[in-house]
MDTraj code that builds the backbone (N, CA, C; nanometers):
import mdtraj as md
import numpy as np

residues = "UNK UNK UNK UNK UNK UNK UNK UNK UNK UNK UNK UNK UNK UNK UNK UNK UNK UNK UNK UNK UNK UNK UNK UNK UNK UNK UNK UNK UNK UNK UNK UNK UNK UNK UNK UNK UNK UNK UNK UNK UNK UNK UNK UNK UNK UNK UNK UNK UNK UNK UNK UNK UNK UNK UNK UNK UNK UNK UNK UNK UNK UNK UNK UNK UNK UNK UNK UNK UNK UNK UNK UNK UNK UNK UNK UNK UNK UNK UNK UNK UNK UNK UNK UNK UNK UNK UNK UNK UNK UNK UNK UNK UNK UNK UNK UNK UNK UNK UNK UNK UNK UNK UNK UNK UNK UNK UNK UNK UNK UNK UNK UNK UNK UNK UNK UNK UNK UNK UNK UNK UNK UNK UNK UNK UNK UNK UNK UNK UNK UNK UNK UNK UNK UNK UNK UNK UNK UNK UNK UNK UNK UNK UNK UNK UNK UNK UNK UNK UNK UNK UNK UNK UNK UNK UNK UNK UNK UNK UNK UNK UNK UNK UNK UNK UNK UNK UNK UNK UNK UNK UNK UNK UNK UNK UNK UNK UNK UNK UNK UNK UNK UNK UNK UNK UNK UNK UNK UNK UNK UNK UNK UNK UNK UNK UNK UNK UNK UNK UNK UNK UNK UNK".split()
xyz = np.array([
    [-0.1819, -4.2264, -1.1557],
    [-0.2363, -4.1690, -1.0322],
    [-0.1317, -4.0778, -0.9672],
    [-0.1623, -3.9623, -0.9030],
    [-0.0843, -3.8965, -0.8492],
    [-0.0481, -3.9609, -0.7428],
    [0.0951, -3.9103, -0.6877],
    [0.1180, -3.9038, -0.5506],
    [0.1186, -3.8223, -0.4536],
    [0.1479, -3.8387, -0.3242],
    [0.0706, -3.7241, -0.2660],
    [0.1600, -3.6079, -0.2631],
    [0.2569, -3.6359, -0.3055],
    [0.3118, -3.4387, -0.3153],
    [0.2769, -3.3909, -0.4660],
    [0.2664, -3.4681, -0.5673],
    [0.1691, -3.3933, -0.7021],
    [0.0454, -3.3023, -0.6391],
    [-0.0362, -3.4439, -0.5724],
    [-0.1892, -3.3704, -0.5612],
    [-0.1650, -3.2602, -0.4628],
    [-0.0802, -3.2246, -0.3586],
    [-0.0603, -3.1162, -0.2750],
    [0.0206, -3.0053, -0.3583],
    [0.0452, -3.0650, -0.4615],
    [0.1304, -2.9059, -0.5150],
    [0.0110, -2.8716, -0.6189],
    [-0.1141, -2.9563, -0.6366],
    [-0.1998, -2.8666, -0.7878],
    [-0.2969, -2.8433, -0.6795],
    [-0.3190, -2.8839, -0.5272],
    [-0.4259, -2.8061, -0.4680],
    [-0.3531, -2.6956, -0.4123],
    [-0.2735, -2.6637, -0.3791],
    [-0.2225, -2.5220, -0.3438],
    [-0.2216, -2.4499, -0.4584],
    [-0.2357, -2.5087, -0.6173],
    [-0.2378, -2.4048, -0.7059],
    [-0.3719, -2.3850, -0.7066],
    [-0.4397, -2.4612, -0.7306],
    [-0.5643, -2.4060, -0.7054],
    [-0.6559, -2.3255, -0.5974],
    [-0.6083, -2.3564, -0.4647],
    [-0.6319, -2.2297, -0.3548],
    [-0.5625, -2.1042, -0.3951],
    [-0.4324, -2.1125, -0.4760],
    [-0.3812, -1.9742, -0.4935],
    [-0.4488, -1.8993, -0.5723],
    [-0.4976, -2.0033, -0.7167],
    [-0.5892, -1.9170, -0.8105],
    [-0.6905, -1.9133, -0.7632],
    [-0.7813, -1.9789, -0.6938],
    [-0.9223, -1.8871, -0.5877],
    [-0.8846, -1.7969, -0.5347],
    [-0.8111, -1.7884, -0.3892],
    [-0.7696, -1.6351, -0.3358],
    [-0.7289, -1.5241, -0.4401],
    [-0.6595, -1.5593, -0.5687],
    [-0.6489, -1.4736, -0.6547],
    [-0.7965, -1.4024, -0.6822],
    [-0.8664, -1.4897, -0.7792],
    [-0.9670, -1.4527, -0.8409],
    [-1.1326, -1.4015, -0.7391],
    [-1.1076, -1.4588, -0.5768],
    [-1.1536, -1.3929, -0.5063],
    [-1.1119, -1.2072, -0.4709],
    [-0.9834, -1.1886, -0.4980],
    [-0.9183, -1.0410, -0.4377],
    [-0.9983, -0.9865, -0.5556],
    [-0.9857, -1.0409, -0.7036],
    [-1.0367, -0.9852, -0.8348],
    [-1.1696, -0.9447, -0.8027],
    [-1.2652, -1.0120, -0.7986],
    [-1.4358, -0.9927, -0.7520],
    [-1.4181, -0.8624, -0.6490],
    [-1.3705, -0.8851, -0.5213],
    [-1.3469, -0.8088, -0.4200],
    [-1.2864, -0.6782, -0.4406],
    [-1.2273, -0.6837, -0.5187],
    [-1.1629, -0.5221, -0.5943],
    [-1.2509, -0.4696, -0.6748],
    [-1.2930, -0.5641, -0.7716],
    [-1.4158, -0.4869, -0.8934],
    [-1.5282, -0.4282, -0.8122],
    [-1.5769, -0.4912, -0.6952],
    [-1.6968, -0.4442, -0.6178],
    [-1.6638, -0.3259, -0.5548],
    [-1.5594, -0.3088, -0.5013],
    [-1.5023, -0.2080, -0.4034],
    [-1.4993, -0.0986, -0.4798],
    [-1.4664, -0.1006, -0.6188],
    [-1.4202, -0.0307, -0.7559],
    [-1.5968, 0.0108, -0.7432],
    [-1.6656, -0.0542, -0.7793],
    [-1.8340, 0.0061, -0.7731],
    [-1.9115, 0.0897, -0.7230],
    [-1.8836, 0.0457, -0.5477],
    [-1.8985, 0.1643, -0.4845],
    [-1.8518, 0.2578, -0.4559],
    [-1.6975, 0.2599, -0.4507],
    [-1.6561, 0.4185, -0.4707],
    [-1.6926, 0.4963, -0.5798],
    [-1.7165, 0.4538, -0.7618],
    [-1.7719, 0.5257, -0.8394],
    [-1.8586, 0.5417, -0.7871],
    [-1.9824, 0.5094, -0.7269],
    [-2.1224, 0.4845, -0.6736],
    [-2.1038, 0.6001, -0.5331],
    [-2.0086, 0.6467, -0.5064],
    [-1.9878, 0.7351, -0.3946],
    [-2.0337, 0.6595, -0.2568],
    [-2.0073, 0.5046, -0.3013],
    [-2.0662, 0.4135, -0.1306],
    [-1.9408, 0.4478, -0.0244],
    [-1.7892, 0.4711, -0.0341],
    [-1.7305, 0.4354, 0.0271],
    [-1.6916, 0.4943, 0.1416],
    [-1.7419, 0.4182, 0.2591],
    [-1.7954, 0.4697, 0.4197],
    [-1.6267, 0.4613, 0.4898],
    [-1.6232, 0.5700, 0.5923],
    [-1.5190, 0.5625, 0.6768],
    [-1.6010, 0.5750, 0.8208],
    [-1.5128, 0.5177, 0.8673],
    [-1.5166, 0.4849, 1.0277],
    [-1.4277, 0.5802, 1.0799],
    [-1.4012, 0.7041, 1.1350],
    [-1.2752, 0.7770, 1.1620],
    [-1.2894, 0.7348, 1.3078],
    [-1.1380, 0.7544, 1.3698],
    [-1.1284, 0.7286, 1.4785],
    [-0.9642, 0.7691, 1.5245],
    [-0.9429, 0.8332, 1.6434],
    [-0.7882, 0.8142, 1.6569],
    [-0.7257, 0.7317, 1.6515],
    [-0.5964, 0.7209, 1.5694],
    [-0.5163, 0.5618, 1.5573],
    [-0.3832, 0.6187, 1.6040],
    [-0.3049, 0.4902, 1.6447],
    [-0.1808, 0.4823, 1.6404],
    [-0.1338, 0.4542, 1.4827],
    [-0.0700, 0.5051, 1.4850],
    [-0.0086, 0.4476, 1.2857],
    [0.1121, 0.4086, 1.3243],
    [0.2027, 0.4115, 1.3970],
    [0.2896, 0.3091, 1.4228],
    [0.2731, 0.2076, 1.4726],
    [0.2251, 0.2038, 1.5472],
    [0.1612, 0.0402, 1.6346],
    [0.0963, 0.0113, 1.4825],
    [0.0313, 0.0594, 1.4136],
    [-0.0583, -0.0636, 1.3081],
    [0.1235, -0.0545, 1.1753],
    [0.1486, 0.0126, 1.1483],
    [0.3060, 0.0089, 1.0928],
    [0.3926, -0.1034, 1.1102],
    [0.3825, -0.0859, 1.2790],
    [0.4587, -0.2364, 1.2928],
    [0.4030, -0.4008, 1.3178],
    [0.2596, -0.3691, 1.2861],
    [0.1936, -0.5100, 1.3095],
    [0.2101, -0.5420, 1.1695],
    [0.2019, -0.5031, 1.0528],
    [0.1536, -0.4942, 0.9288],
    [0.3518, -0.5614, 0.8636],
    [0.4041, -0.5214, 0.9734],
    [0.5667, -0.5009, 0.9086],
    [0.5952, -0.6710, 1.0044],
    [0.5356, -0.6521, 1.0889],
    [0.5536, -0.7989, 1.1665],
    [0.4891, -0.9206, 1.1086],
    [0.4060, -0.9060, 1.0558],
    [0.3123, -1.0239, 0.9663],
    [0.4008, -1.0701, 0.8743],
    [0.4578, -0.9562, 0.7827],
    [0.4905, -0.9403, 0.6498],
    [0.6583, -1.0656, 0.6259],
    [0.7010, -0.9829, 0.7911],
    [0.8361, -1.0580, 0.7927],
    [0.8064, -1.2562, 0.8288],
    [0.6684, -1.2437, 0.8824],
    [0.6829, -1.3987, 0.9151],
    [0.5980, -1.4644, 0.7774],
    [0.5047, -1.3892, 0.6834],
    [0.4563, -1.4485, 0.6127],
    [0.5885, -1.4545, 0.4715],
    [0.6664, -1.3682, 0.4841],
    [0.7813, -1.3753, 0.3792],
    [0.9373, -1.3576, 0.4588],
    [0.9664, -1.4463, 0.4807],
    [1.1260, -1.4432, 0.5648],
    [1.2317, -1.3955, 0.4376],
    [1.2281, -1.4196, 0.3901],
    [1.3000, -1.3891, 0.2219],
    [1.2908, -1.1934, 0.2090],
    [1.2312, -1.1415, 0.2490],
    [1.1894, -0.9663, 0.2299],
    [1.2494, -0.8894, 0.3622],
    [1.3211, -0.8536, 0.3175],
    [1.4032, -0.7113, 0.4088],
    [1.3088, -0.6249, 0.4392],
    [1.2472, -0.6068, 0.5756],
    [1.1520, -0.5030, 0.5980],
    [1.2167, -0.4373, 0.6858],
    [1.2294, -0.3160, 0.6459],
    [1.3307, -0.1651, 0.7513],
    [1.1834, -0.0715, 0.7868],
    [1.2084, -0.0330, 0.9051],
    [1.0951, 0.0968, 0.9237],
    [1.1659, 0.1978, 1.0060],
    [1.1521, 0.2749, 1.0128],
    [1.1842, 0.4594, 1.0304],
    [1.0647, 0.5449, 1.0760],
    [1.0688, 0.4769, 1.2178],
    [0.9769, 0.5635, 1.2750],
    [0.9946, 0.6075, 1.3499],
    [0.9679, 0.7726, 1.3555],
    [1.0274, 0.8190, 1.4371],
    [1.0022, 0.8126, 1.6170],
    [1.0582, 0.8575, 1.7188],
    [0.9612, 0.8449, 1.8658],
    [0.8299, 0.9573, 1.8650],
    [0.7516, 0.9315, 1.9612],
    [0.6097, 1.0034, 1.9605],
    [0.5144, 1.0492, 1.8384],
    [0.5215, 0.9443, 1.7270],
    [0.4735, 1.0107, 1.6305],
    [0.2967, 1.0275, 1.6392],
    [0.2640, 1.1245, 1.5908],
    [0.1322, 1.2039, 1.6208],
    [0.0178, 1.1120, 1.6079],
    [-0.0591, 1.1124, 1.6327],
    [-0.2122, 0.9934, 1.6623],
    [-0.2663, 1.0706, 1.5108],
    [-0.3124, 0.9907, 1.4395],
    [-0.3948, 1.0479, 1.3292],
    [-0.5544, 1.0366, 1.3344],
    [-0.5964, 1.0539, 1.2539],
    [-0.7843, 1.0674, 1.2461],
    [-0.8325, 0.9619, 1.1261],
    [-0.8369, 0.8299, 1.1295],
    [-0.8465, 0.7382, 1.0470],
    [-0.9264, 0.6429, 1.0561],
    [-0.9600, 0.5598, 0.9621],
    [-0.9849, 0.4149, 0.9914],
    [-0.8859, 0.3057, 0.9579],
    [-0.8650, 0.2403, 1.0575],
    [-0.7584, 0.1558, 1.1075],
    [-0.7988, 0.0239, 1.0111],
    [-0.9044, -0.0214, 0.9836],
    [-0.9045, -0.1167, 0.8524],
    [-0.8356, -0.0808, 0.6957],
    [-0.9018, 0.0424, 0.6822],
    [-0.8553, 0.1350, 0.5620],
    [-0.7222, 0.1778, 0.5319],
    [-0.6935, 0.2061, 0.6229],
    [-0.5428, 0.2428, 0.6409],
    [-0.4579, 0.1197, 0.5903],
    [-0.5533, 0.0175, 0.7259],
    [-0.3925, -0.1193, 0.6919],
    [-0.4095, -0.1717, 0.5071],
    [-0.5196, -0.1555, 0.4762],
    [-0.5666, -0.2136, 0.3227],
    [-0.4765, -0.1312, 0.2702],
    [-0.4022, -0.0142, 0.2625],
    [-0.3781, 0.1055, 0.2028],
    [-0.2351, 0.0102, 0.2301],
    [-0.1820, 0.0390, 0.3282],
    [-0.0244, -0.0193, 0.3316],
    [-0.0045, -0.1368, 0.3090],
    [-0.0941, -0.2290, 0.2989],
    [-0.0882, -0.3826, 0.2813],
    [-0.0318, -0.3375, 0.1603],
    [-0.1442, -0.3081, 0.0643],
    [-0.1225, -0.2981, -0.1175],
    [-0.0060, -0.2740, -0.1389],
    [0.0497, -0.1608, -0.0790],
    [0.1413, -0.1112, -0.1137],
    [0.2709, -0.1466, -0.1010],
    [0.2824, -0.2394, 0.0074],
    [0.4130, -0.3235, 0.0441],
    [0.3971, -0.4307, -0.0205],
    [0.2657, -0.5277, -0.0849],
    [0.1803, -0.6133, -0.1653],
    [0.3602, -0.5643, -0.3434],
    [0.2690, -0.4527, -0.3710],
    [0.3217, -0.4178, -0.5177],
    [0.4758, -0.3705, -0.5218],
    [0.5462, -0.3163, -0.3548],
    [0.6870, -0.3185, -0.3234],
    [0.7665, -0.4454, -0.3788],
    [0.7064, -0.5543, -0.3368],
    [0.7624, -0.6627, -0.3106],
    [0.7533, -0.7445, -0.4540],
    [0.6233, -0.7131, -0.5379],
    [0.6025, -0.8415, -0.6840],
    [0.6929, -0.7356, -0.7338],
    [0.6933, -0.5930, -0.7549],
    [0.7685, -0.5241, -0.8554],
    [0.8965, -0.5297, -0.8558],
    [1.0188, -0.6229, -0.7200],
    [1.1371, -0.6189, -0.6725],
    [1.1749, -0.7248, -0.6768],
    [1.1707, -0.8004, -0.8464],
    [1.2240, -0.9348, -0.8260],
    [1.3938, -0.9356, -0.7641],
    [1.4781, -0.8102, -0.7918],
    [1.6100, -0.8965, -0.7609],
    [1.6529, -0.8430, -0.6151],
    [1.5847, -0.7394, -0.5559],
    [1.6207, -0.6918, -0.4634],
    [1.5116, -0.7062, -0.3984],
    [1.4692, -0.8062, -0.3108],
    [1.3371, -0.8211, -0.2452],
    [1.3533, -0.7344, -0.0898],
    [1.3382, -0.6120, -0.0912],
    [1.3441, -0.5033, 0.0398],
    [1.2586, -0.3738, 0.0591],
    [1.1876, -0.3416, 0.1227],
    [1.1457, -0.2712, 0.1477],
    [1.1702, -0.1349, 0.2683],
    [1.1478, -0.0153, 0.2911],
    [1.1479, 0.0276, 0.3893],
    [1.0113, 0.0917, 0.3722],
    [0.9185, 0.1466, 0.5332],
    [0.8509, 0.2326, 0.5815],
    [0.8692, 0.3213, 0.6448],
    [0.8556, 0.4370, 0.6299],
    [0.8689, 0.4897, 0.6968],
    [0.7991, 0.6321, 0.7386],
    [0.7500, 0.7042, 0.8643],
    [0.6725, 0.7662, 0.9126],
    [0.7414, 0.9429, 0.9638],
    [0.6699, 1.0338, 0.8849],
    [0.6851, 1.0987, 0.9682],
    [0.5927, 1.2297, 0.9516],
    [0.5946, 1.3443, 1.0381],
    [0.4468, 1.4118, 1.0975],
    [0.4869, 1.5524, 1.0245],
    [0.3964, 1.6596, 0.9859],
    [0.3936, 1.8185, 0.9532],
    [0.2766, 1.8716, 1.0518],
    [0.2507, 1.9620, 1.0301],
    [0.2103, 2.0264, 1.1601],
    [0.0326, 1.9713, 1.1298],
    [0.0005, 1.9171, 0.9885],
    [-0.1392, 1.9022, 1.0036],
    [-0.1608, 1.7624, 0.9961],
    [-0.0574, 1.7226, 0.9464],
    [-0.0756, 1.5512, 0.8680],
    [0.0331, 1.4526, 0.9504],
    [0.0323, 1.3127, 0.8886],
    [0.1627, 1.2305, 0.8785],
    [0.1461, 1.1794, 0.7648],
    [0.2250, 1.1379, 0.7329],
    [0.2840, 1.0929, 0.6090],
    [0.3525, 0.9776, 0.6262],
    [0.3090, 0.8438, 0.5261],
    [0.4112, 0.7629, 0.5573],
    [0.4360, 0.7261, 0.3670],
    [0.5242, 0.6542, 0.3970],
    [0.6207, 0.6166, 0.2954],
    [0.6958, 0.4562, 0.2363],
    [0.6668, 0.3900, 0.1472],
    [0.6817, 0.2420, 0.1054],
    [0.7868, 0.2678, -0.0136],
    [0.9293, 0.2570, 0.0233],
    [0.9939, 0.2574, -0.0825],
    [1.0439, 0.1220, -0.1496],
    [1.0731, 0.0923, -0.2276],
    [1.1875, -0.0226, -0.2574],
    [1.3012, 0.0300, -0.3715],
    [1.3309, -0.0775, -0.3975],
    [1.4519, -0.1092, -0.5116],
    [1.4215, -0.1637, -0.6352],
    [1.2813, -0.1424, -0.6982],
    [1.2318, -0.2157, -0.7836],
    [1.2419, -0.1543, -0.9302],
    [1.1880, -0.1777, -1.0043],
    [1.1570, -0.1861, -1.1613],
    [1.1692, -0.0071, -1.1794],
    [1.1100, 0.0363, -1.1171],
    [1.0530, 0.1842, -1.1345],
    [0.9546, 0.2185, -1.2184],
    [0.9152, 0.3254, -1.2217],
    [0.8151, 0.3700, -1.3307],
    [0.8253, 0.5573, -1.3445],
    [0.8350, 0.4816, -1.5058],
    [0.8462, 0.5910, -1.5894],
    [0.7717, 0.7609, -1.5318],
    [0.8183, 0.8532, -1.6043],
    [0.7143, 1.0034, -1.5990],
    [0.5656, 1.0159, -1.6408],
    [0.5994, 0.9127, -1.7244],
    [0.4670, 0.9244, -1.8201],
    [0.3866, 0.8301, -1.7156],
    [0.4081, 0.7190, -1.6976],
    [0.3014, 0.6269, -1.6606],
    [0.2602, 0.6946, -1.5118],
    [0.3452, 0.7407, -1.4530],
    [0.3077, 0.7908, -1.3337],
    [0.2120, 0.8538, -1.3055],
    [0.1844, 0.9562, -1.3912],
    [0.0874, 1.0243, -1.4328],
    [-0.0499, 0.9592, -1.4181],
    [-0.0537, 0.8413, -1.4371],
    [-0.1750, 0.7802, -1.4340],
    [-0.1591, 0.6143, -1.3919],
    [-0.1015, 0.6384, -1.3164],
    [-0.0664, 0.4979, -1.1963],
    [-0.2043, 0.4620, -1.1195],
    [-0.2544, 0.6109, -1.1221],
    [-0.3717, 0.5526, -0.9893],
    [-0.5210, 0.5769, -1.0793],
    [-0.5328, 0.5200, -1.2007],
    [-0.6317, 0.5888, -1.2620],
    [-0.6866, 0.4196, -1.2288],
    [-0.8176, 0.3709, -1.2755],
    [-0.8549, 0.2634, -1.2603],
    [-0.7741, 0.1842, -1.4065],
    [-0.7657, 0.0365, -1.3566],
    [-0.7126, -0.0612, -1.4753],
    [-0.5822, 0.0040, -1.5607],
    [-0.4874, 0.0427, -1.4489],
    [-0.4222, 0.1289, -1.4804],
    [-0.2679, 0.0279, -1.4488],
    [-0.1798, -0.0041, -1.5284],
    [-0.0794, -0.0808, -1.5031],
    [0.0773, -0.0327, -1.5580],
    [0.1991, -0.0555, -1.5172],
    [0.2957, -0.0328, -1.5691],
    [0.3248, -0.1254, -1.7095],
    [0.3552, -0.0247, -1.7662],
    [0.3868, -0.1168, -1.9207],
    [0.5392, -0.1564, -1.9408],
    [0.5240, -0.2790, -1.8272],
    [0.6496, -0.3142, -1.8231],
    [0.6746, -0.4651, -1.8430],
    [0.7862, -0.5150, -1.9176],
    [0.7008, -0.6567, -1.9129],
    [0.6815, -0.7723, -1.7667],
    [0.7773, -0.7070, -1.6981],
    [0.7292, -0.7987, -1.6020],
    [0.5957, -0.8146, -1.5153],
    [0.5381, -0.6860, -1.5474],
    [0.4018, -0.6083, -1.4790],
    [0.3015, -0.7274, -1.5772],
    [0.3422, -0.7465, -1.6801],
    [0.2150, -0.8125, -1.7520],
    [0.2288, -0.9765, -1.7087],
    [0.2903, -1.0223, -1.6542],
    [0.3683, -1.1242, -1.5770],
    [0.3341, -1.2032, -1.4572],
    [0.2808, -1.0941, -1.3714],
    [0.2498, -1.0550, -1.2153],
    [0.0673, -1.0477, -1.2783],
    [0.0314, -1.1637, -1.1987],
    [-0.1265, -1.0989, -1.2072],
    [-0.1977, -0.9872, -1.1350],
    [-0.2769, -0.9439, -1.1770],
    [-0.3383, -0.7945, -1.1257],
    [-0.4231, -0.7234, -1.2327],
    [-0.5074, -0.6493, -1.2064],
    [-0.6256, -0.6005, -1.2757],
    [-0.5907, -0.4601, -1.3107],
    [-0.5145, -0.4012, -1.1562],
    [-0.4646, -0.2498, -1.2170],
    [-0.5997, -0.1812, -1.1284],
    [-0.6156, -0.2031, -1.0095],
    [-0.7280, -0.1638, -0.9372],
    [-0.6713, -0.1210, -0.8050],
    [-0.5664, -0.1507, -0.7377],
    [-0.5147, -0.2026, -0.6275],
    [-0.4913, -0.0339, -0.6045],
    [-0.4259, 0.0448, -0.6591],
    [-0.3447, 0.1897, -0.6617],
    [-0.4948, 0.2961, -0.6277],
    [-0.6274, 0.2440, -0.7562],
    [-0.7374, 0.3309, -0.7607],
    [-0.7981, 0.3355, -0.6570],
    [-0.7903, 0.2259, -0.5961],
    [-0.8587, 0.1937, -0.4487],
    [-0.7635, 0.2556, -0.3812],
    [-0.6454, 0.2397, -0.3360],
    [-0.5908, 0.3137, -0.2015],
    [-0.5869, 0.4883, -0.2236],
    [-0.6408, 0.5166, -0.4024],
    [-0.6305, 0.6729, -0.3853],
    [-0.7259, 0.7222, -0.2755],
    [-0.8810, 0.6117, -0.3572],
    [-0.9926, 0.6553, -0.3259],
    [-1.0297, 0.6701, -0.1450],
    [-0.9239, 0.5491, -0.0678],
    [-0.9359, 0.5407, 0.0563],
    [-0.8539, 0.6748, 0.1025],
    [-0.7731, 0.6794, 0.0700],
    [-0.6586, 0.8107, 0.1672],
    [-0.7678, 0.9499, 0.1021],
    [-0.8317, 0.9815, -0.0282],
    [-0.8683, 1.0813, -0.0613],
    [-0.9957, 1.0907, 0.0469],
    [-1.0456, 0.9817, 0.0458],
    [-1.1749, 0.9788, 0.1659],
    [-1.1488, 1.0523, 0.3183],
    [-0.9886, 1.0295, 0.3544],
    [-0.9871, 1.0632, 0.4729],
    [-0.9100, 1.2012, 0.5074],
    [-0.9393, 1.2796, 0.3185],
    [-0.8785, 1.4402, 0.3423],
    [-0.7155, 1.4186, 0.2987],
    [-0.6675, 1.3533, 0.2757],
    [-0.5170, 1.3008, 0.2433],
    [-0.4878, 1.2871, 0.0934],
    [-0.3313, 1.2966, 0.0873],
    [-0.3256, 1.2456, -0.0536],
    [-0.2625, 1.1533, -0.0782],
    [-0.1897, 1.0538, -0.1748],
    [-0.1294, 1.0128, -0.1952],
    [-0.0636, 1.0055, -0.3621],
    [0.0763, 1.0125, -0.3634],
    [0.1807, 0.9847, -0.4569],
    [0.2598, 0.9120, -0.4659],
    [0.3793, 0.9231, -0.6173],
    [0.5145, 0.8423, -0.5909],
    [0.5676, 0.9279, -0.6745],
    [0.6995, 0.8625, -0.6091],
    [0.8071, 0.9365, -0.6794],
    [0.9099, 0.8040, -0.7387],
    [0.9720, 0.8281, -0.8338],
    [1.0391, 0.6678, -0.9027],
    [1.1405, 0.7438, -1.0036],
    [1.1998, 0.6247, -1.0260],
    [1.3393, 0.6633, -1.1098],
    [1.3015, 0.4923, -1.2047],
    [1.3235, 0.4687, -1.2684],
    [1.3362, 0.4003, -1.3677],
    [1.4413, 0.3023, -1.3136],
    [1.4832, 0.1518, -1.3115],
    [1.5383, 0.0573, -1.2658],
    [1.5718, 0.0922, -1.1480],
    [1.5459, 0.2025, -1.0605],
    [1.5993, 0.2381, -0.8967],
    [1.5385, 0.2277, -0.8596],
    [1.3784, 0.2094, -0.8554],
    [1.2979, 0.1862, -0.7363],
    [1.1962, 0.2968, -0.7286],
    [1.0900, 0.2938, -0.6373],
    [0.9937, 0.3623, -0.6047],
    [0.9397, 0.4214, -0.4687],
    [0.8986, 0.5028, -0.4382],
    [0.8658, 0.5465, -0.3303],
    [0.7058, 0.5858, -0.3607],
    [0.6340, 0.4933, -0.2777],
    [0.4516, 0.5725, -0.2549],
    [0.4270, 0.6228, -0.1256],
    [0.3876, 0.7524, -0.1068],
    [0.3488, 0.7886, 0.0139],
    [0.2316, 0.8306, 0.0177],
    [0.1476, 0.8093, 0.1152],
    [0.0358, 0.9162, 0.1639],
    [0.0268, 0.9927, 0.3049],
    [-0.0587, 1.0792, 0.3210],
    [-0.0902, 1.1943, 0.3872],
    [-0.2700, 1.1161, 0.4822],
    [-0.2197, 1.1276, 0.5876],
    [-0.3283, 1.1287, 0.6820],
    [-0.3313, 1.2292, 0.7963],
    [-0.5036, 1.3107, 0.8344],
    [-0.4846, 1.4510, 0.9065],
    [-0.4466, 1.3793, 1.0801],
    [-0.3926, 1.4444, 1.1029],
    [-0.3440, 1.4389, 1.2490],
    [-0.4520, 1.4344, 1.3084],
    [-0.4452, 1.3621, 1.4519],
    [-0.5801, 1.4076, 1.5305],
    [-0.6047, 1.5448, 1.5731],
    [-0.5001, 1.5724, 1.6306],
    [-0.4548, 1.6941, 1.7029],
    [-0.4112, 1.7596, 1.6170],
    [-0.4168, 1.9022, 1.5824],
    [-0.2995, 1.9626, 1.4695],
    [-0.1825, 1.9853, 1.5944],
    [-0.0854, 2.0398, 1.5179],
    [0.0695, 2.0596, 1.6051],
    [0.0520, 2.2216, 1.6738],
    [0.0648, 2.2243, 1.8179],
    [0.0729, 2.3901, 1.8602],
    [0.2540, 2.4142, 1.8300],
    [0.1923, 2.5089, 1.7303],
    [0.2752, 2.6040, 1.6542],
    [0.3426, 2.7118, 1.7728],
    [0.4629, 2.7355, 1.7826],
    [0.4765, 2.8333, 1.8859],
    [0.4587, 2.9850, 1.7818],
    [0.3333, 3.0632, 1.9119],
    [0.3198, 3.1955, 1.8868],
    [0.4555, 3.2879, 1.8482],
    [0.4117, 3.3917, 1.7367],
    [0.5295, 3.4775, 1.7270],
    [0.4906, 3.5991, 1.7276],
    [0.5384, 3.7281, 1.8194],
    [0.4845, 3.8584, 1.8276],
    [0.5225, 3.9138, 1.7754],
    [0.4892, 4.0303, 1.7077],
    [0.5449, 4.1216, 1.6143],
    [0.5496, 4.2675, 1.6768],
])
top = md.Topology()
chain = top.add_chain()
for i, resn in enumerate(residues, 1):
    res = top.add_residue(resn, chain, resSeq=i)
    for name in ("N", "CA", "C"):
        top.add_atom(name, md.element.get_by_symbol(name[0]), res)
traj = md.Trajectory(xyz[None], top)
């Protein structure tokens, strides 16, 4: 017969593999309707720092172990978004910062504005990824062929979805990576306001 810290350590494995295999269902569907052209935005003016630092405040109490730095600058510009979409977008992405950074568990965010967009930014210190794979990081069922990537559960959906959300809202998103140095993903969201440009006379 078990005792009671056995049976509490195989029911937390088993809530972990439900919430797992729940995100799985929940991604494949999400995956459906964007092929299906379902996927609805709510636009609205947001703060993206205020949701930056709620998202960075969770992160530090749900993982005390993870170095979270952010770089934001003062007054940064109100964007034109949906504030669910968005946080799903940076969740993931600080989500795949963190499994891809076994020895250096750190992250930074960081924010900043061009005269039409903002841009923010999820770097770490992790695994990296190659030229080639990059290329098709955000394609669906799309994974690093690395072995620790095959290691880390995941479907390879997580990247296709946050294209499909930032592409929804006129934005783009990329990375840039070096191979054992780490990675940087950023995307592009339109400003509410564009920036007044000062006039120049000729």
């Amino acid at each position: 017969m078990l005792d009671a810290e056995a049976l509490r350590s195989r029911l937390l494995a088993v809530e972990e593999e439900a919430d797992r295999l729940n995100k799985l269902v929940g991604n494949l569907l999400y995956a459906s309707r964007i092929q299906a052209g379902g996927l609805q935005m709510e636009l609205a003016p947001l703060d993206l720092a205020s949701l930056v630092q709620g998202v960075a405040r969770r992160l530090r109490a749900k993982s005390p172990d993870v170095a979270v730095e952010l770089d934001l600058p003062e007054n940064l510009p109100t964007v034109m978004a949906d504030r669910d979409r968005i946080e799903e977008v940076l969740q993931n992405l600080l989500d795949n910062a963190i499994k891809y950074s076994p020895q250096r568990r750190a992250v930074t965010v960081a924010c900043h504005a061009t005269g039409d967009e903002v841009i923010v930014s999820v770097s770490d210190a992790g695994i990296g990824i190659s030229l080639r794979e990059q290329e098709q990081i955000f394609a669906r069922f799309q994974r690093v062929g690395n072995y620790l990537t095959r290691t880390v559960p995941g479907a390879g959906l997580g990247l296709y979805i946050c294209r499909a959300i930032i592409e929804a809202h006129g934005g783009h998103i990329w990375v840039e990576s070096t191979l054992r140095q780490g990675s940087t993903f950023s995307f592009s969201v339109p400003r509410a306001e564009k920036a007044r440009l000062p006039m120049v006379v000729f």
